[in-house]
N, CA, C and O atoms as CSV, one atom per row, in Angstrom:
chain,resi,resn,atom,element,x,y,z
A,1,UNK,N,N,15.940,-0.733,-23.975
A,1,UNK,CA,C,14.716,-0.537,-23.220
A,1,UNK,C,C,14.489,0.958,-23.073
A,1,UNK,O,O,15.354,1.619,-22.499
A,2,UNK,N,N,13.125,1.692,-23.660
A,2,UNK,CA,C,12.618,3.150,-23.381
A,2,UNK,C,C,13.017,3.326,-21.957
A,2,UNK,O,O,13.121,2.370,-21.188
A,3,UNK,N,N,13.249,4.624,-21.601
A,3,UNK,CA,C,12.908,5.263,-19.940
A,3,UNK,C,C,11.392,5.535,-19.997
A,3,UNK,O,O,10.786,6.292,-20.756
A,4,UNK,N,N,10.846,4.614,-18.864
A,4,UNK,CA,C,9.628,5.997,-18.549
A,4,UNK,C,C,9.969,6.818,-18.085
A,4,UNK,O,O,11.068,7.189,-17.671
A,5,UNK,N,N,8.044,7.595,-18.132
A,5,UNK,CA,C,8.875,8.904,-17.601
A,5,UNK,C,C,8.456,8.783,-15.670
A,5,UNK,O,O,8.091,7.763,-15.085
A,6,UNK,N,N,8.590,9.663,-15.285
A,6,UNK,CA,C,8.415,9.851,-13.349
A,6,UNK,C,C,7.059,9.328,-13.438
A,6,UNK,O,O,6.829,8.290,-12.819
A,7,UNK,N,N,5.874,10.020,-14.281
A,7,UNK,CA,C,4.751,9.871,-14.047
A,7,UNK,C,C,4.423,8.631,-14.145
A,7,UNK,O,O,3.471,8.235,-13.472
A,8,UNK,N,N,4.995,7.898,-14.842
A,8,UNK,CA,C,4.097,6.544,-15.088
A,8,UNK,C,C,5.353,5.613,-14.353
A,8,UNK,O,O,5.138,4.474,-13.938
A,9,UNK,N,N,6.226,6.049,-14.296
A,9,UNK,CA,C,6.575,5.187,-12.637
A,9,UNK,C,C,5.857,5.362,-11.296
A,9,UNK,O,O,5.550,4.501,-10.472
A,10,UNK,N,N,5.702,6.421,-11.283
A,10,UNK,CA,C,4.684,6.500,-9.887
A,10,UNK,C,C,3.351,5.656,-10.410
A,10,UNK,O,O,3.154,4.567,-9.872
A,11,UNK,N,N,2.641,6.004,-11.197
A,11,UNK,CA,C,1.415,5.214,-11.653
A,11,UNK,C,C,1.464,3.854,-11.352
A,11,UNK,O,O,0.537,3.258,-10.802
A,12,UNK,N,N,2.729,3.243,-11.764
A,12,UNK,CA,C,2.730,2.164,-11.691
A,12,UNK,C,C,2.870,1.328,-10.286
A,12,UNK,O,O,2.265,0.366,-9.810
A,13,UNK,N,N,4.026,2.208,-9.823
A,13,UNK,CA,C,4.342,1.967,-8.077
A,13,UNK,C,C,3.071,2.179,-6.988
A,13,UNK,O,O,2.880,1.623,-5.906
A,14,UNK,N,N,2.333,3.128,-7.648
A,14,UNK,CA,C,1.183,3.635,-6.873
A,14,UNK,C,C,-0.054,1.891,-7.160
A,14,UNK,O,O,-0.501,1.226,-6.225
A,15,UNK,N,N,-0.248,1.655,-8.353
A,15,UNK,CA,C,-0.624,0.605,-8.758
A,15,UNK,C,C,-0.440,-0.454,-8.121
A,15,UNK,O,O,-1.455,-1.141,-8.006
A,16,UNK,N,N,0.686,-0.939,-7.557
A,16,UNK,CA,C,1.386,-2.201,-7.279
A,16,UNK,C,C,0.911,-1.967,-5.762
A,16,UNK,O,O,0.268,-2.879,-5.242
A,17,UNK,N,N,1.208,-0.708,-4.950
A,17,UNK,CA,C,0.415,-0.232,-3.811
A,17,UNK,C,C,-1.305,-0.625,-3.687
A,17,UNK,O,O,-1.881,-1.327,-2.856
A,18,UNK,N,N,-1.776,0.045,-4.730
A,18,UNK,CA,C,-3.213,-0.167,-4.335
A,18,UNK,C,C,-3.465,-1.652,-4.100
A,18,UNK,O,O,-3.999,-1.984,-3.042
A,19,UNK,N,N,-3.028,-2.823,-5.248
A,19,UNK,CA,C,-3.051,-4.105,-5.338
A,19,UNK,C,C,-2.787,-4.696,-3.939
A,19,UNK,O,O,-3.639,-5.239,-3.235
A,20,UNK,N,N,-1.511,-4.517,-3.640
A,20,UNK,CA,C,-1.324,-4.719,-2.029
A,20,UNK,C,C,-2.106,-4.598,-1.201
A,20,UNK,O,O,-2.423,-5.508,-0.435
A,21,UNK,N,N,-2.673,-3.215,-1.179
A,21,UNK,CA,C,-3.733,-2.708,-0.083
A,21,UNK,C,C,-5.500,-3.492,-0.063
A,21,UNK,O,O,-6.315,-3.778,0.814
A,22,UNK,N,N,-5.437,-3.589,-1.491
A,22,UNK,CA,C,-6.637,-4.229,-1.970
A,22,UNK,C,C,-6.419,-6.031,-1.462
A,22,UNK,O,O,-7.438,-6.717,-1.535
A,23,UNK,N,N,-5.213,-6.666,-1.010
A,23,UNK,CA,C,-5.184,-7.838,-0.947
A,23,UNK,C,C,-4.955,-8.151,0.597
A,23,UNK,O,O,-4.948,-9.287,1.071
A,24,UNK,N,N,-4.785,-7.082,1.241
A,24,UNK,CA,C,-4.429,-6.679,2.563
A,24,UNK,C,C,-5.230,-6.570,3.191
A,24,UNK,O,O,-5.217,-6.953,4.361
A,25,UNK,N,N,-6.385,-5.904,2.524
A,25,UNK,CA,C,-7.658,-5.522,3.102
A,25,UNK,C,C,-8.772,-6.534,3.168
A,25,UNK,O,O,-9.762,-6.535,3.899
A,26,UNK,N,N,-8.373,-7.445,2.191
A,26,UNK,CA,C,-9.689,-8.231,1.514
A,26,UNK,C,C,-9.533,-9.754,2.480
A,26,UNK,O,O,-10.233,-10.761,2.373
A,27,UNK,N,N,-8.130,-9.461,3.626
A,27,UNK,CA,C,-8.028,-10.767,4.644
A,27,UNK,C,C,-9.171,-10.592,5.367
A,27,UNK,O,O,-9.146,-11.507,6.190
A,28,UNK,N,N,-10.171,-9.939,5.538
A,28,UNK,CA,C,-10.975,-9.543,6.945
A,28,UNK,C,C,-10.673,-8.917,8.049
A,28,UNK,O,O,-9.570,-8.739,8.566
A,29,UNK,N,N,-11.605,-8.627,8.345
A,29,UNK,CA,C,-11.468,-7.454,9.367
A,29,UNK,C,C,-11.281,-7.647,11.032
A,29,UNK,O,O,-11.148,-6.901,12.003
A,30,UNK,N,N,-11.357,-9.231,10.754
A,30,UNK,CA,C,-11.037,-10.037,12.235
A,30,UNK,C,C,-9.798,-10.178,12.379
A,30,UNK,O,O,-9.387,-10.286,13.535
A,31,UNK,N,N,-8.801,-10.221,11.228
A,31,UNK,CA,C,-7.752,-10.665,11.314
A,31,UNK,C,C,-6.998,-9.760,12.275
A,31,UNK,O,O,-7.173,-8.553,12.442
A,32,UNK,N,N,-5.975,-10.704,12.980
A,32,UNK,CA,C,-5.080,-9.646,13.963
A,32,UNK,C,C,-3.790,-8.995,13.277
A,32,UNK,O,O,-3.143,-9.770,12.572
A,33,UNK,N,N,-3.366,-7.803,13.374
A,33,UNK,CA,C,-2.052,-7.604,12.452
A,33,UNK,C,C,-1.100,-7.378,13.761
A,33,UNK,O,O,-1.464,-6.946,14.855
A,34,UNK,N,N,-0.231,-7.645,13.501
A,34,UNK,CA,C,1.200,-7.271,14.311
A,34,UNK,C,C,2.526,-7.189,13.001
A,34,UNK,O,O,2.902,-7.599,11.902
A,35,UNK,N,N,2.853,-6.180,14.343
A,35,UNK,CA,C,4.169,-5.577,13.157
A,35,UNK,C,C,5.627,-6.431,13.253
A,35,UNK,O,O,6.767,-6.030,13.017
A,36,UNK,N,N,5.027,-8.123,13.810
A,36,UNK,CA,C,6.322,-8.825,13.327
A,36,UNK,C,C,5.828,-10.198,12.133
A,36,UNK,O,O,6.418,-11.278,12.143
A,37,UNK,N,N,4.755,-9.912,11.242
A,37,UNK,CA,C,4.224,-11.050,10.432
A,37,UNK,C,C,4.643,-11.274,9.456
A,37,UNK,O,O,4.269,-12.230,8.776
A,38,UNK,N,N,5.853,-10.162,8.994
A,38,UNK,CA,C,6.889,-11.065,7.643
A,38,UNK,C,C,8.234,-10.900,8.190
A,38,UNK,O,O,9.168,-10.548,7.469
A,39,UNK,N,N,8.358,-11.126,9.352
A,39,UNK,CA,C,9.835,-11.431,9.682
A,39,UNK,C,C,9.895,-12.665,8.916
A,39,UNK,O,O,10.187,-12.787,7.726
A,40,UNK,N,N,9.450,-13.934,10.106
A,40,UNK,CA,C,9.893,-15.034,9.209
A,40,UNK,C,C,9.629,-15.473,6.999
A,40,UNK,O,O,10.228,-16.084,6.115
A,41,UNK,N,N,8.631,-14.820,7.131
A,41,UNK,CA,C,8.298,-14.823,5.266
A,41,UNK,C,C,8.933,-14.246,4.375
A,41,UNK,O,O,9.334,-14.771,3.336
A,42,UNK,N,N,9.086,-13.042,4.731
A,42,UNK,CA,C,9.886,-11.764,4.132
A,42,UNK,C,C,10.769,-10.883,5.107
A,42,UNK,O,O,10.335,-9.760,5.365
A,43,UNK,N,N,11.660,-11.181,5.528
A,43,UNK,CA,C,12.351,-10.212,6.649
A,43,UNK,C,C,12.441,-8.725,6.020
A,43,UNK,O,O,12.357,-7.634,6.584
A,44,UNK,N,N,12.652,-9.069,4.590
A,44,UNK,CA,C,13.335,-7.472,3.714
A,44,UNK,C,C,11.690,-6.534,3.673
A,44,UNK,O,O,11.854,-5.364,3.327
A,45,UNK,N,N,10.391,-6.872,3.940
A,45,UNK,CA,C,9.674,-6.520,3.700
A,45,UNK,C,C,9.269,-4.761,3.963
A,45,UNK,O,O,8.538,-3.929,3.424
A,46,UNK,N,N,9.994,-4.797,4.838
A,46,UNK,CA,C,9.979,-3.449,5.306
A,46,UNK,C,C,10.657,-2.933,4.410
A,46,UNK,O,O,10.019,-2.533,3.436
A,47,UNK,N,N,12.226,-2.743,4.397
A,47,UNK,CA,C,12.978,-2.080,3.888
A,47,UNK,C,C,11.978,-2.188,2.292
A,47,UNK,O,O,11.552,-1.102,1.901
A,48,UNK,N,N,11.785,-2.871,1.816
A,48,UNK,CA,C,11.503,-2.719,0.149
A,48,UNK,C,C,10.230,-1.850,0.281
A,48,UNK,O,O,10.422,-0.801,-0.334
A,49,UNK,N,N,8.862,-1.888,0.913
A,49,UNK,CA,C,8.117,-0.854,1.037
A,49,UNK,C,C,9.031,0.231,1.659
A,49,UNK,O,O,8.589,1.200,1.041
A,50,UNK,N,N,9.647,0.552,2.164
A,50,UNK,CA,C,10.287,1.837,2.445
A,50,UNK,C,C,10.998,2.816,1.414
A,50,UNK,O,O,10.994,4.040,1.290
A,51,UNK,N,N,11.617,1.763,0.720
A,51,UNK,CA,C,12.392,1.990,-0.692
A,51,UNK,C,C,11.497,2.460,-1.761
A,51,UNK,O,O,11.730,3.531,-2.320
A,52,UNK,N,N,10.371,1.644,-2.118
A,52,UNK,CA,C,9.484,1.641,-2.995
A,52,UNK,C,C,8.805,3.258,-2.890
A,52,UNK,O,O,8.933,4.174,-3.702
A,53,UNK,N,N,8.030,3.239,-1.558
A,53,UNK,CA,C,7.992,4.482,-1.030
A,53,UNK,C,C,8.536,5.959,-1.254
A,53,UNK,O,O,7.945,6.933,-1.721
A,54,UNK,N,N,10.008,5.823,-0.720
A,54,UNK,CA,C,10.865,7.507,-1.492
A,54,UNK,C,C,11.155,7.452,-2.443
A,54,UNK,O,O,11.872,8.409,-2.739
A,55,UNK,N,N,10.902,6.423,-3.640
A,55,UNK,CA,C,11.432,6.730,-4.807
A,55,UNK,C,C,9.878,7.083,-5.304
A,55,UNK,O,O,9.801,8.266,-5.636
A,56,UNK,N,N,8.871,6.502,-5.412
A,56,UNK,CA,C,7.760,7.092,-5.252
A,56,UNK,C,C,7.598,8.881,-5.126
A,56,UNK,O,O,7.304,9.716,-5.981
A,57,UNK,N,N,7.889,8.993,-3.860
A,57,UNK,CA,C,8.059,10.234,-3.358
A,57,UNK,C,C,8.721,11.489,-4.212
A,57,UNK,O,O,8.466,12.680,-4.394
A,58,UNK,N,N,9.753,10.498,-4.645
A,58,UNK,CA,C,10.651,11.462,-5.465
A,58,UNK,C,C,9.987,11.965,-7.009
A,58,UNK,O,O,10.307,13.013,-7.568
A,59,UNK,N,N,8.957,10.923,-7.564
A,59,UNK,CA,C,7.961,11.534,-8.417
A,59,UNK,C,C,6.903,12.184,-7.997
A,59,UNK,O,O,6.406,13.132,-8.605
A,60,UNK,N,N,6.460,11.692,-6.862
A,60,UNK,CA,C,4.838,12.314,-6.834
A,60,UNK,C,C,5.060,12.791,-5.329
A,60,UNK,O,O,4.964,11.912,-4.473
A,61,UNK,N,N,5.323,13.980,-4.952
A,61,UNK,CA,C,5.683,14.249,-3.853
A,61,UNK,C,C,4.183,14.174,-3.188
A,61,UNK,O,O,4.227,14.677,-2.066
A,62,UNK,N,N,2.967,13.739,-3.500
A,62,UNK,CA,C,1.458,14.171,-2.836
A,62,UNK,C,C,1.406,12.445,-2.539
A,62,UNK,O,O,0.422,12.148,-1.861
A,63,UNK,N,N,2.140,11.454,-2.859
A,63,UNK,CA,C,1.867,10.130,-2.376
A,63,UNK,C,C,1.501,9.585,-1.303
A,63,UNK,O,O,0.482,8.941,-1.056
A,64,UNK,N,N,2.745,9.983,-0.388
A,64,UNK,CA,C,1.917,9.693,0.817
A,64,UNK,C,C,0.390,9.930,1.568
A,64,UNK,O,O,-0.177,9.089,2.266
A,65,UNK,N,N,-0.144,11.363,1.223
A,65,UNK,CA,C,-1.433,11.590,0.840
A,65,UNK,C,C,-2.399,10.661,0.328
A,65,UNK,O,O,-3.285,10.229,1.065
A,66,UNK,N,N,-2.285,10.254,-1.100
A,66,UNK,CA,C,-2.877,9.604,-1.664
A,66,UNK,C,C,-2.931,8.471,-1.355
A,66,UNK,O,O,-3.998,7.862,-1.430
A,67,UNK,N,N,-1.354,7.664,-0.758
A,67,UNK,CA,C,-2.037,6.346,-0.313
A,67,UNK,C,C,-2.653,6.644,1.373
A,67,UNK,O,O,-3.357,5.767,1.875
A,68,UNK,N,N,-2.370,7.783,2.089
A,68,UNK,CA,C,-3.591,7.633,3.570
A,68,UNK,C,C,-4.750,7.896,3.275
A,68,UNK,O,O,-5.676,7.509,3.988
A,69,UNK,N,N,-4.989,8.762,1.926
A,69,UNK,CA,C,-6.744,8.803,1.844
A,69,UNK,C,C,-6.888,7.288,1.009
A,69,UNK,O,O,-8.078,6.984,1.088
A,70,UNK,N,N,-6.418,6.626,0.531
A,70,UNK,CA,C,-6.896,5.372,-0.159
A,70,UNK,C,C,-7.319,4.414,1.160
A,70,UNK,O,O,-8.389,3.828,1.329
A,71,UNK,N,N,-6.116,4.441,2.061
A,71,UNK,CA,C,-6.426,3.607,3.013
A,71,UNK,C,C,-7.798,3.622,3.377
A,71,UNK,O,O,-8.652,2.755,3.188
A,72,UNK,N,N,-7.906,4.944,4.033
A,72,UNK,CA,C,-9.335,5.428,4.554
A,72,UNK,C,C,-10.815,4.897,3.581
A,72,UNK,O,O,-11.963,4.603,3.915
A,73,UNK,N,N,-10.310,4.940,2.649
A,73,UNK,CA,C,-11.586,5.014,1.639
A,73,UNK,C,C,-11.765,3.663,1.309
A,73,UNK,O,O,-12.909,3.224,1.420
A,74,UNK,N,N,-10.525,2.617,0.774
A,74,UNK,CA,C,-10.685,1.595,0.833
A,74,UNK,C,C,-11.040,0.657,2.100
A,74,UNK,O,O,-12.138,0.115,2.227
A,75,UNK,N,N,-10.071,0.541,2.942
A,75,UNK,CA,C,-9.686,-0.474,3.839
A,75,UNK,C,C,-10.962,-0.105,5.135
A,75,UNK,O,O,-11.821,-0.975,5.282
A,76,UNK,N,N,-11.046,1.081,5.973
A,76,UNK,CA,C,-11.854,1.805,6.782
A,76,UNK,C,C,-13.515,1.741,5.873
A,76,UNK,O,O,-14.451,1.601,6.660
A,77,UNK,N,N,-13.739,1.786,5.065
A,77,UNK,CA,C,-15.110,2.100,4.816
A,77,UNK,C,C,-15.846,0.691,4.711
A,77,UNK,O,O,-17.035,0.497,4.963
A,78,UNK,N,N,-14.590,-0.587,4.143
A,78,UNK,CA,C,-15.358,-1.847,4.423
A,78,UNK,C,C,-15.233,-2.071,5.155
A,78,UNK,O,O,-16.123,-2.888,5.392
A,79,UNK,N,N,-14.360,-1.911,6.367
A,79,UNK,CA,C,-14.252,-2.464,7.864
A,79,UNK,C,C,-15.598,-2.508,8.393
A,79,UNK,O,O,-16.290,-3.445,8.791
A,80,UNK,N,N,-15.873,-0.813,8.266
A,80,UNK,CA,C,-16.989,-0.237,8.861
A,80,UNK,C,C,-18.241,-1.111,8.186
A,80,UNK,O,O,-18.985,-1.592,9.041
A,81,UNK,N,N,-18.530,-1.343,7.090
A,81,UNK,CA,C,-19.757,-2.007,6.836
A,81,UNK,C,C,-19.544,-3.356,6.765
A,81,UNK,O,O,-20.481,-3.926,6.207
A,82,UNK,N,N,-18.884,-3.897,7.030
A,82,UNK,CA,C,-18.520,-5.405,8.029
A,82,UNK,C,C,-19.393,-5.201,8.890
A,82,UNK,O,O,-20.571,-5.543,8.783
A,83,UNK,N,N,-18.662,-4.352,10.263
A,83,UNK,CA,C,-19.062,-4.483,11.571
A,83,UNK,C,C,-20.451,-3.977,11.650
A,83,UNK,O,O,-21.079,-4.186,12.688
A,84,UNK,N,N,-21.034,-3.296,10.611
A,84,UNK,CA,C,-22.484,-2.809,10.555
A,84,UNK,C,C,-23.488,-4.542,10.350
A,84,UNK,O,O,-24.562,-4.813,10.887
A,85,UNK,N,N,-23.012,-5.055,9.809
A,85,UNK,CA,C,-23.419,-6.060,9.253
A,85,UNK,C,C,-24.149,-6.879,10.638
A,85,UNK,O,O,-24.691,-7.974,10.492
């Protein structure tokens, strides 16, 4: 099996992120979140976004960046034209 290289591991990790965020977002904007909703589903859920995360990091040190302006741009801009609605 080739190595990729950093870049297109982050691409890809960054990828698998947006997908998430895009499927996260697309529950509605009514939905309630609390920070215990994959205990019972996924307990590891944390730790593996955490993981996923600094190795991330370790290619694209501007990530975290990129996924808080995605948030904003994705998740925040349809909220907002929901509640305009």
């Amino acid at each position: 099996m080739a190595s990729s290289s950093p870049h297109h591991r982050a691409a890809v990790v960054a990828g698998v992120l947006l997908v998430v965020a895009a499927a996260l977002c697309s529950r509605g904007a009514m939905a309630q979140l609390t920070a215990d909703y994959y205990d019972c589903t996924c307990p590891d859920a944390y730790n593996i976004v955490k993981n996923v995360l600094i190795e991330a990091h370790k290619s694209d040190v501007r990530i975290y960046a990129s996924l808080t302006r995605l948030h904003f741009h994705d998740c925040f801009v349809q909220v907002t034209t929901i509640n305009k609605r």
